[in-house]
Structure formats: C-alpha cells, structure tokens
C-alpha positions in Angstrom: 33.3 -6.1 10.9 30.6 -5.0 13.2 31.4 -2.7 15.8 29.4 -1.5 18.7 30.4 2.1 20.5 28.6 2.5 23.7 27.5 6.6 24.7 26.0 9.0 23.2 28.5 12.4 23.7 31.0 14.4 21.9 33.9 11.5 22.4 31.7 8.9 21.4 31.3 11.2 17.7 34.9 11.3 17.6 35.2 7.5 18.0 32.3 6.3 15.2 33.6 9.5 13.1 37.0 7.3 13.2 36.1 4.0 13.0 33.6 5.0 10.0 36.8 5.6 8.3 38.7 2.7 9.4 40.4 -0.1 6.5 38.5 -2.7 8.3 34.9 -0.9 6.8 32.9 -1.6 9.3 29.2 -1.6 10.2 29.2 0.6 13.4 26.2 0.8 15.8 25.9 3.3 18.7 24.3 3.3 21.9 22.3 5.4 22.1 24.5 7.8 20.2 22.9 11.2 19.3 22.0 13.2 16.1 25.2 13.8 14.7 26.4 10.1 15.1 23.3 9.2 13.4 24.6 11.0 10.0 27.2 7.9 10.4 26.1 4.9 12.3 23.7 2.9 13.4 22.1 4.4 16.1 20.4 2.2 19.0 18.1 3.2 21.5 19.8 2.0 24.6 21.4 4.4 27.6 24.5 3.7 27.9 24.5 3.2 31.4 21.4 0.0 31.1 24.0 -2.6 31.1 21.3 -5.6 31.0 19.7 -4.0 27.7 23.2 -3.0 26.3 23.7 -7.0 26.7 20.8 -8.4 25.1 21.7 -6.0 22.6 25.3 -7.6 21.8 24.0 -11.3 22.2 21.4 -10.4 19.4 23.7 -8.7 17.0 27.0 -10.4 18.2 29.3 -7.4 17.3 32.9 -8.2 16.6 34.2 -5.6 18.9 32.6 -3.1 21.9 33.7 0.2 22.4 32.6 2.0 25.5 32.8 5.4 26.0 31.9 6.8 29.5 33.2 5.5 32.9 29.5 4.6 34.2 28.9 0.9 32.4 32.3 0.5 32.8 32.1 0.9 36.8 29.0 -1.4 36.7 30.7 -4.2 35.1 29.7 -3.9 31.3 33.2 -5.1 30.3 32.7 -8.1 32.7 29.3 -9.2 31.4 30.6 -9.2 28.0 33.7 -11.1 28.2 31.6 -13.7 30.5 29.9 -13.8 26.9 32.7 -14.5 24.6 32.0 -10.3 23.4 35.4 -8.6 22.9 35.7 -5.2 24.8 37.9 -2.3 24.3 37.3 -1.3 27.7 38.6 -2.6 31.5 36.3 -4.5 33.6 35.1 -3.3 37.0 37.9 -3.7 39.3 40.3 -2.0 37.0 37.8 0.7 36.4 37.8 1.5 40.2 41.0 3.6 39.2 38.4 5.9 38.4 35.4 4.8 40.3 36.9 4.8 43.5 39.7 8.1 44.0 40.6 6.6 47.1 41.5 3.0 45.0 43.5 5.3 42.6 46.0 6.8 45.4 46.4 3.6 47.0 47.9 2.2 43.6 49.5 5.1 43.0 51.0 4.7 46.6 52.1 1.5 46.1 53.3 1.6 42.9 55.7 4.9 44.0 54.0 6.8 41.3 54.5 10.7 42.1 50.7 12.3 43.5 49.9 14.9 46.3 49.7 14.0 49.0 45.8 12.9 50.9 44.0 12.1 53.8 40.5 9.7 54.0 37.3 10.3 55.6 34.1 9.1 56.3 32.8 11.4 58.9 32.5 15.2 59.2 34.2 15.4 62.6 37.1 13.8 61.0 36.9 16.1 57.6 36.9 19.4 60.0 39.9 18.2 62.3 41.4 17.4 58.8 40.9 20.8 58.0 41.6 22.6 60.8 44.6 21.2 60.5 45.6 22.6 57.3 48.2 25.5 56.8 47.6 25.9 53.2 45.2 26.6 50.8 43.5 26.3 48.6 43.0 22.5 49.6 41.6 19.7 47.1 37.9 18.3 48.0 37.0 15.3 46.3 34.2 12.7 46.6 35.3 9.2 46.0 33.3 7.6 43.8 32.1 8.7 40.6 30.0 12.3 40.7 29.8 13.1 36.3 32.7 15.0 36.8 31.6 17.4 39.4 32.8 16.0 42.4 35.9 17.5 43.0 36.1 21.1 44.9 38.7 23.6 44.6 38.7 25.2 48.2 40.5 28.7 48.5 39.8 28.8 52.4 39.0 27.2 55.4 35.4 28.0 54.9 34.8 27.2 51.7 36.6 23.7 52.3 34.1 23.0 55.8 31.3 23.9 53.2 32.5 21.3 50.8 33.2 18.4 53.0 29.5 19.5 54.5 28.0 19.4 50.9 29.4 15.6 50.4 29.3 13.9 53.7 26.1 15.5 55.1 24.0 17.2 52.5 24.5 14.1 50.0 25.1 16.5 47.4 26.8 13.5 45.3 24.9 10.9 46.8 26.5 7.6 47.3 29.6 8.4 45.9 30.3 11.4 48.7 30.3 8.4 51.2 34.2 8.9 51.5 35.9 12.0 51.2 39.2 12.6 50.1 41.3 15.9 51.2 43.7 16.3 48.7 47.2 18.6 48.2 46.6 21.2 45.6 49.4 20.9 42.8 50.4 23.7 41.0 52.0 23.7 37.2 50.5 22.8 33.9 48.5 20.4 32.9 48.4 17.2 30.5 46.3 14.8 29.3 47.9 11.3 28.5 45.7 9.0 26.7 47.4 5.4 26.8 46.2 2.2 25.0 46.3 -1.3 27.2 46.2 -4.6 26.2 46.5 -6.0 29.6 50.6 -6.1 29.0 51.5 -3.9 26.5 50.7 0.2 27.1 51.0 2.7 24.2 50.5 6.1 24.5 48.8 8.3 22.2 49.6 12.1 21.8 49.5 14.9 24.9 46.7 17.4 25.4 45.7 19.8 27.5 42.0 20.9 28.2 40.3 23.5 29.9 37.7 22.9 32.7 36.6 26.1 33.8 33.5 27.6 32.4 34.7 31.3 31.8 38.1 32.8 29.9 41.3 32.9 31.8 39.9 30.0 33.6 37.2 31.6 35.7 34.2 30.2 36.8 32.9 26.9 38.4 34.1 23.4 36.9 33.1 21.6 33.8 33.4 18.3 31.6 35.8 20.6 29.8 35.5 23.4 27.7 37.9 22.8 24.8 40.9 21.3 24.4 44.3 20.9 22.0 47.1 18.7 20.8 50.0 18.4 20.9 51.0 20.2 23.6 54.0 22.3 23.2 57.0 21.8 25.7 55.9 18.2 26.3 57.7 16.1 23.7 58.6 11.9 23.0 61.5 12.7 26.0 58.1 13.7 28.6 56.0 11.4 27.2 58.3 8.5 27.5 59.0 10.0 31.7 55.9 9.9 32.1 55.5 6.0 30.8 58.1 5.3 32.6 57.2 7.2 36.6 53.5 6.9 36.0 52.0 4.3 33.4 54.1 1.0 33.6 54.5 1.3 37.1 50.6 1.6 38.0 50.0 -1.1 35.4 52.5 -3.4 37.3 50.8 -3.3 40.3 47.1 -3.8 38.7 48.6 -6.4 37.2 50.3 -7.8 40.9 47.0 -8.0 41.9 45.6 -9.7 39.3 44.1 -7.0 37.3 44.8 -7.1 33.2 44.1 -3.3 32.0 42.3 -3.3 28.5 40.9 -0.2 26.9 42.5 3.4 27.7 44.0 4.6 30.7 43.8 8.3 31.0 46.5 9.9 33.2 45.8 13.3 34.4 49.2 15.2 35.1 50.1 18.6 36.5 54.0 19.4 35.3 56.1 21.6 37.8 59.5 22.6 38.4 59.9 19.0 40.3 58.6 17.1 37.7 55.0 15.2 36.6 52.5 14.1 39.2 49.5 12.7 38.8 46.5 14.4 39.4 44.0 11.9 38.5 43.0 8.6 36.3 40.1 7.9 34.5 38.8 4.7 32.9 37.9 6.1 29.5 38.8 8.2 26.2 39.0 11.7 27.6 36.3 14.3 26.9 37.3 16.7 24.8 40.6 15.7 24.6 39.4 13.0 22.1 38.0 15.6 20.0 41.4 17.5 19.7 43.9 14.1 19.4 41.7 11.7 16.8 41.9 14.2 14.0 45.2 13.8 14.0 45.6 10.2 14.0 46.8 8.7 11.0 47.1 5.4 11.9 43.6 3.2 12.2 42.4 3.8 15.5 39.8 0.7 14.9 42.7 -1.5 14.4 44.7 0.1 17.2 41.7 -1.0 19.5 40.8 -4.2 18.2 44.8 -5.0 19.0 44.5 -3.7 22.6 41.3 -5.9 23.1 42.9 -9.0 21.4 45.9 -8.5 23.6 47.5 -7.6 20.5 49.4 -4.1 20.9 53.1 -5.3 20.6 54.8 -3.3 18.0 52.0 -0.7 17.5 53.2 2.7 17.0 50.6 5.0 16.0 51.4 7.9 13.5 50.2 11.4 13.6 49.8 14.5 11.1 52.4 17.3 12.1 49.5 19.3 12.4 47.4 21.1 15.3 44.4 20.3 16.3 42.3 23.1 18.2 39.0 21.7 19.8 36.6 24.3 21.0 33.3 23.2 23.2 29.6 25.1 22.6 27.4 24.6 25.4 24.3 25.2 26.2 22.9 27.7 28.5 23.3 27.8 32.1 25.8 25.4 31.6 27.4 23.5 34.1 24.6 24.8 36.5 22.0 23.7 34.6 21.2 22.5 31.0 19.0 23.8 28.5 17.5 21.8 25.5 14.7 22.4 22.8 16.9 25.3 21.5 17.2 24.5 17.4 20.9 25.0 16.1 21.8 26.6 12.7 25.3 26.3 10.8 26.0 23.0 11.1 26.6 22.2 7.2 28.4 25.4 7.0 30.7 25.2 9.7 31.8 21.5 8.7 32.0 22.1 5.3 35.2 24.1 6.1 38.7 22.9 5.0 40.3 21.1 8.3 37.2 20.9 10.3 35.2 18.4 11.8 31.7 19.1 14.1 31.2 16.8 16.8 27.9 16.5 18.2 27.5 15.9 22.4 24.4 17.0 23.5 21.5 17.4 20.5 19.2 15.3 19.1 16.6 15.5 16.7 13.6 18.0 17.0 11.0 15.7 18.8 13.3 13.5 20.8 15.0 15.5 23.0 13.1 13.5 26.3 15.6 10.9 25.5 18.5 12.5 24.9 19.1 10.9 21.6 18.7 10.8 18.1 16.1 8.3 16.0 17.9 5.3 14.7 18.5 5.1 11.4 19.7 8.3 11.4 21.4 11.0 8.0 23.6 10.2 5.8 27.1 12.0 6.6 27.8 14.9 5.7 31.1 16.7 5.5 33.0 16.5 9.0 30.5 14.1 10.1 27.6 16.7 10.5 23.9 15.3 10.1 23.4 16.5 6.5 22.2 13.8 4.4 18.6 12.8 3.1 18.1 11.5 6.4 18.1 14.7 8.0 16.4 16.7 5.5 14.5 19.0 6.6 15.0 17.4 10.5 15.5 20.0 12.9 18.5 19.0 15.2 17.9 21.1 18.6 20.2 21.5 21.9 19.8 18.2 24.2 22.2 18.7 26.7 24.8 20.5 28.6 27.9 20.4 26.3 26.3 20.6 22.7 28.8 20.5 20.1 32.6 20.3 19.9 34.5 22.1 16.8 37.7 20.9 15.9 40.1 22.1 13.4 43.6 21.3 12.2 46.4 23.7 11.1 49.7 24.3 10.2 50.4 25.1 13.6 48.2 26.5 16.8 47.9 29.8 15.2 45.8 28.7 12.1 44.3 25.9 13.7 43.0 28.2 16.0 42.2 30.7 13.9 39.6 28.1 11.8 38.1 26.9 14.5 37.0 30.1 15.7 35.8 30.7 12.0 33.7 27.9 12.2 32.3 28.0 15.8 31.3 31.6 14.4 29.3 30.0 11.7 27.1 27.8 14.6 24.1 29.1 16.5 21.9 28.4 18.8 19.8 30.7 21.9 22.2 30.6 24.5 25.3 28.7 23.1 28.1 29.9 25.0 32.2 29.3 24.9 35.6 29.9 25.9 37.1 32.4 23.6 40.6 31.7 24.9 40.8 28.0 23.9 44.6 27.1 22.9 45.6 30.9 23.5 48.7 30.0 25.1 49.4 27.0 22.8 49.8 29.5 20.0 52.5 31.9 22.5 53.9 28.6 23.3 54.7 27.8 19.3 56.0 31.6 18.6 58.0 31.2 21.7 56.8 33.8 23.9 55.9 31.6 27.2 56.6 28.7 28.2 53.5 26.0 29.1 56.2 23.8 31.9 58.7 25.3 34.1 62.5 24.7 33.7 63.4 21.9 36.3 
C-alpha cells in the first residue's frame, strides 16, 4: 500500500510514525515532511499548502490513500481535486472544511443543529465591532477573525480596551489579512477543556480518546497564545458516559445537518469543548488531527490507525471500535526561541538518540530540518533510517546535523502507568534534548497527575 501524508509538523510525525507501523506495511511518502519524518518515510519536496504540485504529485505516483494534515490544502480544495481524480482522501473537502475555515460557518451549523456554543455577534465594520462592544457588560470578551489566521486569530480580551484594540488589529490594521474581513465577538466560556478527535466516513462518526492541551506559552497558563504547548490523554473525569454526551449534543447532530445540506464529512472532526457546571459546549472545530493532541492520543492507540483511516475514506467505519493501552500518555512541546512571537532556526539540537532511546518514549519532530536546508523548512528526501521512537538516527543521518527550523520544534511524548510516571519520563527525556533557546512548559499534565491521586477535580459537579 502506498500512502501519501501531506505536512511537514509534529502531527504529521505522529501520523507516518503510525502508519510506518501499520499491518498493511506500507510505503509512506510525506509532503514535505521534515527531518525526523525523514528517519521513516519518503520525504517529498512539496509545501503542503501547493495544491497544484501536491496533485501532479499523486497522479504520478498514484498513492492508494492521502492523508492531510493541516487545515490550509484542505480549505483550498485539496480533498476536492483528488477525488475529482479517482485519489482516495482521508480528509473533508472544502465546504466541509469551512467548519474551520470560516468561524462564522461553524456557529451557524452549530446554531442550526442546536449544538450548545456561546453565544456571538458578526461584523464587518469597525463601527459596528465598537457599538458591539460598548455594549458589552462582561469581560473578558472573545475576539476572533473568521477565517483561518495559523492559529493566532483569536483574542482573549480582559477589557473594553484591549477588545477595541483587537477588533482594530483585524478589521483595520489587516493584522490577519483576508481572513480578519469578518469579525466574530464571542461569549467567553469558562470550565475545562477537551479535545475530541472524531473519525468520519461521511455517515458513520467514531470518536477517538479525550485530551486536553495547553495553549499558553508560560506555566500556569500565562503568556500570549500558541499552537499548543503540550498536551495529554486520557483525560481524567471525562469517561465513555462524556464521551458518548458529547456524540450525542455535539457530533451527530452537526454531522446531520452537514449532511442536510449535502455535505458528506470524511477525515477527522476535531471538537473543541469547554466542560462547566451546565454541561459541554463547544468552543471551536477544526478540520484536522489536532496539534499536539495527536502526539499525546496515537501512542496509545492499539488498533491500526492506517486501517481506521482507510475505512473512514472508503466509507467503511461501521463497526470500528478502536482499542487503547490503559496507559498515559504525556506530550510535552520544545520550542524555539521567541516563540509564538517570532521563530528562531539554524540552532543545532543535541539528544535526540538519547532521549528516544528511553523506555515509553517517542520524539516527534515539528519544526527542524537538516543542517543546510532550513530555507525550506524541510528535510532532504531520502532521508535516515529510523531510529528508536522514530528519531533521525540511521545511516542516513550520520553525521547530519539536524538544526531548529521553526517555531514549535520537537514534541516528547511518553507513556506511563498512570500521569504521574508518564509525566515523570517525559520530563526525563525533554531533559536529555537541547538546543540555544529551546523553551517549555514545565507544568504539562500537572493537574492530570492531582486529578489521578484524587486531589482536584479537572470538571465541575453538575
């Protein structure tokens, strides 16, 4: 089986690091993948968001099945293209991705499908933002730009003025471009969050296990926004009972109405949900595997996630029930530095082979490449041979530098028997990693671990 994964991050590791694995023993290329997915595919010089190359591509080599990873091609129509084709896709095509592409899409079907959200206004002018806003009795208040920003389009206001700024930033200053054309004011929801990664098959919806991330920069959740700092699964306090609610409120009932309108889901559906006293709302929805929650859920997948996707593309998912290792999994991002504000590449990284050597743990590379190529943000084709966890450690990659190329660098995962040792080896291996200027949360799945001993509770009694 030839399989074709299309990105070049930390999810798009975890993906090829699983299919590599898969029964099926498949040839896996990668788009243009990076220098850790070059230890264990075949890596392709192609951005993932050059849809007309990424085609050419797939009528050349005729893979038996895409996977995309970011939201971007999937927006533009990628999925489209190659179904027009006769490619199969794990991945929706452009008007189901608009539940992530557009927010303002997202609420309507929300809306219409009675699925609980906060509540929202729309608007395409400032006058209309700052009436919004003066308007408001509390705060903080939700800022969001509609379209799709790389994850940094959404404003968490505490005040009045730092709201006018943000509405400002998007509808005046073009900070996000196009995508700050409409501007969505938002209810800010309290409670605890969840990440729900469901597979579609345009009928049938499964849902894998729960996660939680962490998007703020700084310990205790300090700091400006990120793509997410680390991230961990299950999550304690939201069982097969949530899980199933939230199918029930949230999943099926969105899907219904995509498909009402003519819209067959294929690929994953991420559901962002904040869990309060009142229940599970939805915060957002995204188009794609989340990133890093993919990092913290696939090492705990026992069943063969190539299969499971192949199913969901052939329209095949009846029956599946994917089965999981009791374990933990603790996920904990290295970035680079001046991350999120800026990104800083060139900067060689040591440990590697040492830190995925360890028992349980598996490096994930986002942003590095090999010394020489960091201009495009990739590694060479061709690539390593695998080394333990899936680090770049093979003949390949002898004596090949492999250097920072991007914001989020590396993504260290571990399993445990439970949060506490989970935790514990991932920090033992993150320890074992550097690079000038890595920087990370040293808090990742803190709470999971007081969750487990039974000292807090993550959700509110109802």
């Amino acid at each position: 089986m030839r399989v074709l994964v299309v990105g070049g991050g930390g999810r798009e590791h975890a993906l090829v690091h699983s299919f590599v694995e898969s029964g099926l023993g498949p040839q896996v290329f990668c788009a243009p993948g990076n220098a850790g997915i070059a230890a264990e595919a075949d890596c392709v010089p192609i951005g993932a968001d050059d849809v007309a190359a990424l085609l050419d591509f797939a009528a050349k080599e005729r893979p038996d099945l895409t996977v995309v990873g970011p939201e971007a091609p999937l927006v533009a129509g990628l999925a489209d293209l190659f179904r027009e084709r006769g490619l199969r896709v794990f991945g929706p095509d452009a008007e189901a991705a608009r539940i992530e592409g557009s927010k303002l899409f997202a609420k309507e079907v929300m809306g219409e499908a009675g699925a609980p959200t906060g509540g929202y206004s729309r608007h395409t002018t400032l006058e209309s933002a700052l009436a919004a806003l003066a308007r408001h009795e509390r705060y903080p208040v939700v800022i969001k730009a509609d379209g799709l920003a790389a994850g940094k389009g959404v404003i968490i206001a505490q005040d009045e003025a730092e709201a006018r700024a943000a509405v400002e930033d998007m509808l005046v200053r073009k900070t996000f471009g196009e995508a700050g054309n409409v501007v969505l004011i938002e209810e800010y929801l309290t409670g605890s969050e969840v990440s729900l990664l469901v597979l579609c098959d345009g009928e049938v919806a499964v849902p894998l296990a729960p996660a939680q991330d962490y998007k703020r920069i700084f310990a205790g959740d300090q700091g400006p926004n990120t793509g997410g700092m680390g991230s961990y699964c299950p999550v304690p306090g939201f069982e097969q009972k949530a899980i199933d609610g939230a199918m029930d409120r949230v999943v099926e009932p969105v899907l219904a109405v995509l498909r009402r309108r003519g819209i067959a889901y294929r690929g994953v559906l991420y559901a962002g949900l904040i869990v309060s006293a009142d229940g599970a709302r939805v915060l957002e929805f995204n188009c794609r595997f989340g990133d890093p929650e993919t990092q913290a859920v696939l090492p705990r997948l026992r069943s063969d996630l190539l299969e499971l996707c192949d199913a969901a593309a052939r329209g095949e998912l009846a029956g599946a029930t994917p089965a999981w290792t009791p374990q933990a999994c603790v996920t904990v991002v290295l970035a680079s530095a001046g991350y999120p504000a800026s990104s800083h590449k060139g900067d060689v990284i040591e440990g590697l082979d040492e830190a995925a050597a360890m028992d349980g743990v598996t490096v994930y590379h986002a942003g590095t490449a090999f010394a020489g190529h960091v201009a495009d943000g990739g590694a060479t084709a061709g690539g390593a041979a695998a080394g333990p966890g899936g680090a770049a450690a093979g003949p390949g990659a002898a004596g090949r530098d492999i250097v920072t190329a991007g914001g989020r660098v590396l993504a260290v995962s571990a399993l445990g028997d439970g949060f506490a040792r989970a935790r514990e080896r991932a920090y033992e291996a993150v320890a074992r990693i550097r690079f000038d200027g890595m920087q990370y949360r040293p808090d990742i799945a803190a709470r999971a671990v007081r969750a487990e001993a039974g000292e807090i509770s993550l959700f509110p009694a109802s």
